[in-house]
C-alpha positions as CSV (number, residue, x, y, z in Angstrom):
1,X,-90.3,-65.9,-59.5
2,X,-91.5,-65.4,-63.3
3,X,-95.1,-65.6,-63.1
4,X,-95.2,-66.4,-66.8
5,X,-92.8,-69.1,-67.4
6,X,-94.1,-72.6,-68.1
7,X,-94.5,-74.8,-65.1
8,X,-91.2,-75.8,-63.7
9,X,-88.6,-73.4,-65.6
10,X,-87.5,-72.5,-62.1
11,X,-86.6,-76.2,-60.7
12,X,-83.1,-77.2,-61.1
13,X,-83.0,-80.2,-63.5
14,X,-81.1,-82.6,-62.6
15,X,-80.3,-83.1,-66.4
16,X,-81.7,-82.0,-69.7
17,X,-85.1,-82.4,-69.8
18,X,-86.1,-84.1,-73.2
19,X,-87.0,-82.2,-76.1
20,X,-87.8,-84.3,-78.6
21,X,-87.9,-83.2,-82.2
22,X,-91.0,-83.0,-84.5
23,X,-90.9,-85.6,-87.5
24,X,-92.5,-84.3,-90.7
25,X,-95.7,-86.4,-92.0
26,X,-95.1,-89.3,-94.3
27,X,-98.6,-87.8,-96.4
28,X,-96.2,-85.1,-98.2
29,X,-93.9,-87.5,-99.9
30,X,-96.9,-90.2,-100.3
31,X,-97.9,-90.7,-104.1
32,X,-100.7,-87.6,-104.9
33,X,-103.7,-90.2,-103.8
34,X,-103.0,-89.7,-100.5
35,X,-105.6,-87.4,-98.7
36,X,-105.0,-84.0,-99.0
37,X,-107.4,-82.5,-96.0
38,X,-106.0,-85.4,-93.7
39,X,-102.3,-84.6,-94.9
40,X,-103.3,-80.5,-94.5
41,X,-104.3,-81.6,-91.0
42,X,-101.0,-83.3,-90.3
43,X,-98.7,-80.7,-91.3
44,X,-100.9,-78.2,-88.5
45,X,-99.7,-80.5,-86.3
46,X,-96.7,-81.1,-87.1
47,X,-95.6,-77.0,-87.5
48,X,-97.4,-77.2,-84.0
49,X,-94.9,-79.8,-82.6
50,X,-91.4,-78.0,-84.2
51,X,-92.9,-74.7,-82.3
52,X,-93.5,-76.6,-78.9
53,X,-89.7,-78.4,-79.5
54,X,-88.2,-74.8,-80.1
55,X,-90.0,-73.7,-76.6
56,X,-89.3,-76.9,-74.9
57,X,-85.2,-76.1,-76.3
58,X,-85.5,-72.4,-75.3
59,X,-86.4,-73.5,-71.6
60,X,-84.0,-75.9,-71.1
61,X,-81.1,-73.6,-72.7
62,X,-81.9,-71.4,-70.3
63,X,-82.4,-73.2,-67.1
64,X,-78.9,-74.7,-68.0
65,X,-77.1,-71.3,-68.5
66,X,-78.6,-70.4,-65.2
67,X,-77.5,-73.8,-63.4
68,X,-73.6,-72.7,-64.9
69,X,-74.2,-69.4,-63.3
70,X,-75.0,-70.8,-60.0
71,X,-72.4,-73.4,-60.0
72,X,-69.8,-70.9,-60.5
73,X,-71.3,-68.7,-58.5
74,X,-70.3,-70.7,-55.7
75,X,-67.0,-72.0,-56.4
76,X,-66.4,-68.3,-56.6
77,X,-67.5,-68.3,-52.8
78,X,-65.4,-71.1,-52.0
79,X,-62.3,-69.3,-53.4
80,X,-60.0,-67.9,-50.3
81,X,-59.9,-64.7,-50.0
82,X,-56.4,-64.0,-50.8
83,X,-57.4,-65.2,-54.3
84,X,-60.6,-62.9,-54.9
């Protein structure tokens, strides 16, 4: 068990879990009257989000890898033995 991996990176999924993908505020392409501190703001939180969608893309890449691991690991036990 990894003590430090978010909660649930050890459950099998029964699918991928979704990651959804940060969208850039609206504020940077607005006209120059738009509010710069709010727009500053914004941007944190959206370089936040892309960070927390990389994670979120990480975790699932590897729960999957592990799930095709364990699937083959057992057809490979299923195999007869004259075949292994």
């Amino acid at each position: 068990m990894n003590l430090f991996a978010p909660p649930g990176a050890n459950e099998p999924s029964s699918g991928f879990n979704l990651c959804v993908a940060a969208q850039p505020p609206d504020c940077v392409d607005a006209p120059a009257k738009s509010d710069y501190e709010n727009c500053e703001r914004r941007v944190r939180a959206y370089l936040a989000n892309v960070f927390r969608y990389r994670e979120c893309l990480e975790v699932e890449t590897e729960r999957q890898v592990r799930r095709a691991n364990d699937t083959l690991d057992k057809l490979k036990r299923k195999q007869p033995m004259e075949r292994q």
